[in-house]
C-alpha positions in Angstrom: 8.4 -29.4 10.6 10.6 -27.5 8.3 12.7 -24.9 9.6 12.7 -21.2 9.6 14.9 -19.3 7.3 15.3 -15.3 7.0 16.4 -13.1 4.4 19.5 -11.0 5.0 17.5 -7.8 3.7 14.8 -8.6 6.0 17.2 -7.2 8.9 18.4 -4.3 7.9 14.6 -3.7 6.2 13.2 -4.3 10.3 15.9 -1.4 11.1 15.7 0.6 9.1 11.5 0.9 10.4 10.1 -0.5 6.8 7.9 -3.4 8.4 5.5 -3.3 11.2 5.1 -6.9 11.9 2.1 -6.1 14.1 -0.4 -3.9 11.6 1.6 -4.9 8.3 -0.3 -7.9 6.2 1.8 -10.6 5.9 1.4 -13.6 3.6 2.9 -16.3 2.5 3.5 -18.4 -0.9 4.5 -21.3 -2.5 7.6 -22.0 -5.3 10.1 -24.3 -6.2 12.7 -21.8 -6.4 15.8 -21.9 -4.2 15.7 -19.3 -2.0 19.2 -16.8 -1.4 19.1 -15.5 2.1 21.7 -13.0 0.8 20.5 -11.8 -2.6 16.7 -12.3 -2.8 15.3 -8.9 -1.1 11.5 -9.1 -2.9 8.7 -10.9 -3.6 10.0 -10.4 -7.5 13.0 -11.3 -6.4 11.7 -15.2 -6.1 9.1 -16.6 -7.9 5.7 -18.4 -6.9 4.4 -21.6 -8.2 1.5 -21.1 -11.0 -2.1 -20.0 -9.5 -5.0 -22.6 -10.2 -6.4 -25.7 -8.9 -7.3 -24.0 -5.2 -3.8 -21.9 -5.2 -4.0 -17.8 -5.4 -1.6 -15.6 -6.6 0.0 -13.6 -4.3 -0.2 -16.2 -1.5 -2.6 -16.3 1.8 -2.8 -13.5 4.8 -1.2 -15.4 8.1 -3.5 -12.9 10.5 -0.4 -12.2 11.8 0.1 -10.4 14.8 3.3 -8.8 17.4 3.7 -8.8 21.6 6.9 -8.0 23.4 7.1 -9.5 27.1 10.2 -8.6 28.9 12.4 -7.6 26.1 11.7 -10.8 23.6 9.3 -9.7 20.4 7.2 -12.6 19.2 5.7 -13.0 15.5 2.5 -14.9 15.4 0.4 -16.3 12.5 -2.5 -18.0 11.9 -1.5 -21.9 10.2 -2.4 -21.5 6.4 -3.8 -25.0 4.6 -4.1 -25.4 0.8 -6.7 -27.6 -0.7 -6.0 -28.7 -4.8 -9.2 -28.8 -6.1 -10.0 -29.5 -9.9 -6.0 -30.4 -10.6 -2.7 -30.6 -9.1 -0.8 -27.7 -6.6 2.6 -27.5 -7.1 5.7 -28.9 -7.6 6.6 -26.3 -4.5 9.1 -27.0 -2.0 9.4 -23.6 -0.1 6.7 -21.7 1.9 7.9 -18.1 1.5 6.9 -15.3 4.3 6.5 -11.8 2.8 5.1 -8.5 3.6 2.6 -7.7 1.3 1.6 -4.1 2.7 5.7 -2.8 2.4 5.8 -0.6 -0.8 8.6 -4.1 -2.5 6.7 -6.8 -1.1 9.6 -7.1 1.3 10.7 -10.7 2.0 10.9 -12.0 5.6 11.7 -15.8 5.7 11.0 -19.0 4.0 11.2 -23.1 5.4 12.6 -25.5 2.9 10.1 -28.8 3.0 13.0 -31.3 1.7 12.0 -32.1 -1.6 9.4 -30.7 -4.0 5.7 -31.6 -3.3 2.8 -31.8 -5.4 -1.0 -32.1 -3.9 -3.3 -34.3 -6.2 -7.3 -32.9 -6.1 -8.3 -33.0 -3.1 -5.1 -33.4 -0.4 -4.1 -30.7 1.2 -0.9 -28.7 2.6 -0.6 -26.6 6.1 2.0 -24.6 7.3 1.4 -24.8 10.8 3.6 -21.8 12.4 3.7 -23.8 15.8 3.7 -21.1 18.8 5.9 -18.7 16.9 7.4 -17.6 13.7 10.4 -16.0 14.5 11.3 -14.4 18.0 13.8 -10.9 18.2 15.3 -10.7 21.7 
């Protein structure tokens, strides 16, 4: 499983009250792009891979939701799969994690897969978010 990275802006973004990680539609997208943790604040910022071939613009809602127990805040997300249908998905190597309801298209995170990846018709891709997506404690 690839590993969670944040954005630098995302923090001082969460301070500053611009993202409610409970009610706020998150989403996330595919591109081939490195990702800057310190200068990349938007979704403009970083581009996405071509829509087509079972891939939408703009990425896919994670039906994301927020709990606090005992001080620690936990982000959850339903896992997101990509099917390529009629043609190829990709190259991509980074899943990108933004908030699509914050007036920027804030960025939160992205997980680096390795090396690019490109799904032939019919395979498909998951990002399963395991038990969490990020904890703040």
């Amino acid at each position: 499983m690839a590993t969670f990275n944040k954005f630098q802006d995302f923090v001082e973004a969460l301070g500053l009250g611009e993202h409610n990680l409970n009610t706020d539609t998150l989403k996330v997208y595919l591109s081939n792009i490195t990702p800057s943790a310190s200068d990349d604040a938007d979704k403009e910022n970083l581009d996405e891979i071509a829509a087509g071939n079972g891939y939408t613009a703009g990425g896919t809602d994670i039906i994301n939701a927020w709990a606090e127990s005992g001080g620690t805040g936990t982000l959850t997300g339903t896992n997101v799969t990509w099917t390529a249908s009629a043609g190829t998905i990709g190259p991509f190597r980074y899943v990108v994690l933004y908030n699509d309801t914050h007036s920027t298209d804030g960025l939160i995170g992205w997980w680096d897969y390795g090396s690019s990846i490109t799904l032939n018709d019919g395979e498909q891709f998951t990002v399963d978010f395991g038990a969490t997506i990020l904890t703040i404690a």
